[in-house]
N, C-alpha and C positions, 0 to 999 in steps of 0.2 A: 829553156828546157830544163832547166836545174834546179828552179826556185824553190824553197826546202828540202833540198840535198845535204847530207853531211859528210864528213869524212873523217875516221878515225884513227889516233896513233896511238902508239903505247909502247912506253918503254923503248923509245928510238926505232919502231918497227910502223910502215905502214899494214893496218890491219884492214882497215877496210877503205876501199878507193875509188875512184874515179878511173872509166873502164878506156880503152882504146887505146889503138895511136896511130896519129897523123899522119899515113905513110903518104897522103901529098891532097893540099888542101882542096877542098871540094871532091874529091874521091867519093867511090860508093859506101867506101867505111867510114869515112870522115863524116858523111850527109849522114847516112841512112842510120850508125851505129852511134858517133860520139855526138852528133848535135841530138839525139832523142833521149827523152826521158828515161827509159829504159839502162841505159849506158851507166848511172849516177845511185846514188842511195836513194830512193826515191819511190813513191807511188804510179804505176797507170790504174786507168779507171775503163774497165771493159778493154783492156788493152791501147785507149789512146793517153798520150801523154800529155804533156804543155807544145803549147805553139812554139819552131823551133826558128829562129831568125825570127823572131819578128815579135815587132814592139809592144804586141798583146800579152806577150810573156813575162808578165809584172808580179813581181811576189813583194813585199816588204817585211822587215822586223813591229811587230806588233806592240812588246813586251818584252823589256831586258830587266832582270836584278841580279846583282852580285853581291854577295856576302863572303867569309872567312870559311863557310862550311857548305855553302849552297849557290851556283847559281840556276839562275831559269833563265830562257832565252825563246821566245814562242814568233812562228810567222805566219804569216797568210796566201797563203797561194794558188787559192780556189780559181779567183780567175786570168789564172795564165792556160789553165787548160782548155786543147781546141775543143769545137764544135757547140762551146760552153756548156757542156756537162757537168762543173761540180759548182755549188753553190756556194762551199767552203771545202779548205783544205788547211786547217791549224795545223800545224807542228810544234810540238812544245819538247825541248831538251831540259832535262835535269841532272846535274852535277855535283853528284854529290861526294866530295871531294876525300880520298883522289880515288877511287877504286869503282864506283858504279857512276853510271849514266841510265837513264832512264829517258825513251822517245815516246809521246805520246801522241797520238795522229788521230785527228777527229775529221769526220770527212762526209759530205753531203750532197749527193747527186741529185739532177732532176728527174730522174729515172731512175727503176730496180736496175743495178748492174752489177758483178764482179768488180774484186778490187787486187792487185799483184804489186806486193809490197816485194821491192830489189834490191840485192845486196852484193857489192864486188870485193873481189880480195886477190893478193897473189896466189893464195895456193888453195886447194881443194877445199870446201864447207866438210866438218866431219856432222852428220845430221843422224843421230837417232831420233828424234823426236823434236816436236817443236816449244820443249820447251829444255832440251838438250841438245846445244850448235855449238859447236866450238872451231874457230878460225886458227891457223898462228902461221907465223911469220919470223924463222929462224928462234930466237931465246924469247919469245914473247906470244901472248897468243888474248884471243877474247871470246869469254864464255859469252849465249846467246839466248833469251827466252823471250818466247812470244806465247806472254799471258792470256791478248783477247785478240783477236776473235781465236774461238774453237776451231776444231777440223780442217786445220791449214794444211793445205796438199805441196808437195816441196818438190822441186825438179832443179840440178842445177848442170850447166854445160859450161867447156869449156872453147865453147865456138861463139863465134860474134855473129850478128845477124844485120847486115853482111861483115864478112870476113876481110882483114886487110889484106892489099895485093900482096902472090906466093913468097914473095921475096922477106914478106915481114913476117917472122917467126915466132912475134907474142902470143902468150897464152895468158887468160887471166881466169877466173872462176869467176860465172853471176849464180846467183841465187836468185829463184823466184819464189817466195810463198802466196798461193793463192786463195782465197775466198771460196767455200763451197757451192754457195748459195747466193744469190742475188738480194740487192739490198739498196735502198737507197739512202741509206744512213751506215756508217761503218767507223769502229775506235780500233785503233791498233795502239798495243800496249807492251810495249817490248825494254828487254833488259841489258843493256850492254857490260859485261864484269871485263874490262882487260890488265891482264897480268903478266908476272915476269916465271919463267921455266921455275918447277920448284914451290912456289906459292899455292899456301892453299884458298882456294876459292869461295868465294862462303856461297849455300848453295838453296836456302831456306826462304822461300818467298809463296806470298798466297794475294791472292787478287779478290776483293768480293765485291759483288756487284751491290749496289742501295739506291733508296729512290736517288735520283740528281747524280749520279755516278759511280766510283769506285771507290774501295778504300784498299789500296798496293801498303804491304808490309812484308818488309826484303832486310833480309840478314846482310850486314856490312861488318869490317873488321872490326871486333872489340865493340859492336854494338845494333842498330837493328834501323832501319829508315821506314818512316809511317810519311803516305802522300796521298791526297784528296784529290782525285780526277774528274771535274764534271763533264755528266757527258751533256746538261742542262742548264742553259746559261742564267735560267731564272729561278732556279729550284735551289733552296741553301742542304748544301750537302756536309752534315754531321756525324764525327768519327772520333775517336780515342782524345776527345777533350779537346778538337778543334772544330771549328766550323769556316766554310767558305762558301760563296756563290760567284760559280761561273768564272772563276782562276783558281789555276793549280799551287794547294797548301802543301809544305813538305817542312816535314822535322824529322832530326837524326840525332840518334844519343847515342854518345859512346862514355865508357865507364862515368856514367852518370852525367856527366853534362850535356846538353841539348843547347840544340841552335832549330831556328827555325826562317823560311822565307814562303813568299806569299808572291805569287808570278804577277807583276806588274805595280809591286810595291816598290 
C-alpha cells in the first residue's frame, strides 16, 4: 500500500511521515487507516489506493543516479493499484543538494477520474495557497509548492479514518490536495524547500509548460536549478541549452559553476 511513498527529515526533525499507530495489530485503525494508501505520502486515484496485504502490491525502483550536486531516484507503481485502474504511476525525486527536492508524479488511468495527492506531518499544514505550505516541526520546518496541476482544492484533519481505540491519544495532521476535474492522464509537480528556524528560503520558481513537457526553474541558495520534465516519453524536450527524451534533465548553478544529471544515467 506504500509503493512510492516518501518521507521527509530536515535538520534532525521529522517533517513529513508516516501516519498512525498500532494500538493492537489488526485493529480497525491498523486495517482500515495504516495498511491504506491514504495513511503515507502518497497518491489515491478517485479515492482507491494500492492493494493492501497482498502480493499485487508491487512497485519497484526504475532509475537511480547519484552525483556530488544531484541525485534522481524514479519508481513505478501503476500496478500495485486495486481494481487496476492506473496504467502508470512514475514518481521521480530530485535532490538537489542540500536544500530543495523536487517530486514529480506522472500518472495514467484507464478512465476520467480525480486524483488526491497526501501529505502527513506532526503538526498542523500552514496553507494559504497551493503554491504557499509550510510545515514545521520544533526548530525546523519545510516550505511547499505545487506547481501543476492548477486549482488544487486543500482540506486537512486531524482525525484518522478510522480513529485508534479512545485509549490512544495521537494526533497527526494529513493533508489532501485534490484534482478539480477528471482526467485520465495527471503530472503533479511539487517543491519541497526544508529549512532550519532563521533561514531564508529562496522563494522564486516558475514552471512552463512546452511541447513533450515542462521547463521548472527554481531559485536555490547562491544560485538558480533549471529541470526538463517529460510528460511525453517519445517527444525530445528542448530547454535553456539542454535537451532530453522521456527522462528527467536537471542542472544547478551556483556562483558560476554547474553540475548537471540525467535520470537513469
Amino acid at each position: 500500500e506504500a509503493s512510492n511513498s516518501f518521507l521527509l527529515w530536515g535538520y534532525g526533525q521529522r517533517l513529513l511521515i508516516r501516519s498512525g499507530y498500532r494500538d493492537s495489530y489488526g485493529s480497525d485503525h491498523h486495517k482500515g487507516w495504516m495498511w491504506s494508501t491514504r495513511s503515507v505520502n502518497n497518491i489515491t486515484v478517485g479515492g482507491k489506493g494500492q492493494f493492501r496485504r497482498d502480493v499485487r502490491a508491487q512497485g519497484g525502483i526504475t532509475d537511480f543516479v547519484t552525483t556530488p550536486a544531484i541525485d534522481i531516484v524514479s519508481g513505478e507503481a501503476g500496478g500495485a493499484y486495486e481494481d487496476g485502474i492506473l496504467e502508470r504511476f512514475t514518481r521521480s525525486i530530485v535532490f538537489v543538494k542540500p536544500d530543495l527536492v523536487i517530486v514529480y508524479d506522472r500518472l495514467a488511468a484507464r478512465q476520467d477520474t480525480t486524483f488526491e495527492y497526501w501529505l502527513h506531518a506532526i503538526n498542523r499544514f500552514d496553507v494559504a495557497d497551493q503554491r504557499d505550505i509550510t510545515v514545521r516541526k520544533d526548530d525546523a520546518g519545510c516550505a511547499i509548492t505545487f506547481l501543476t496541476p492548477a486549482a488544487l482544492s486543500f482540506t486537512q484533519t486531524d482525525q484518522y479514518d478510522p480513529n485508534p481505540r479512545p485509549r490512544i491519544k495521537l494526533r497527526e495532521w494529513h493533508l489532501t490536495a485534490s484534482t478539480a476535474e477528471k482526467s485520465r492522464e495527471m503530472q503533479f509537480a511539487a517543491l519541497y524547500r526544508p529549512f532550519k528556524e532563521g533561514m531564508r528560503v529562496p522563494n522564486e520558481v516558475s514552471l512552463e509548460e512546452l511541447p513533450g513537457g515542462y521547463l521548472l526553474t527554481a531559485e536555490v541558495g547562491e544560485g538558480r536549478v533549471i529541470a526538463l520534465l517529460p510528460t511525453d516519453d517519445a517527444a525530445t524536450l528542448e530547454a535553456e541549452g539542454m535537451e532530453t527524451r522521456g527522462r528527467i534533465r536537471c542542472r544547478v548553478v551556483r556562483k558560476g559553476h554547474s553540475a548537471e544529471a540525467t535520470q537513469g544515467q
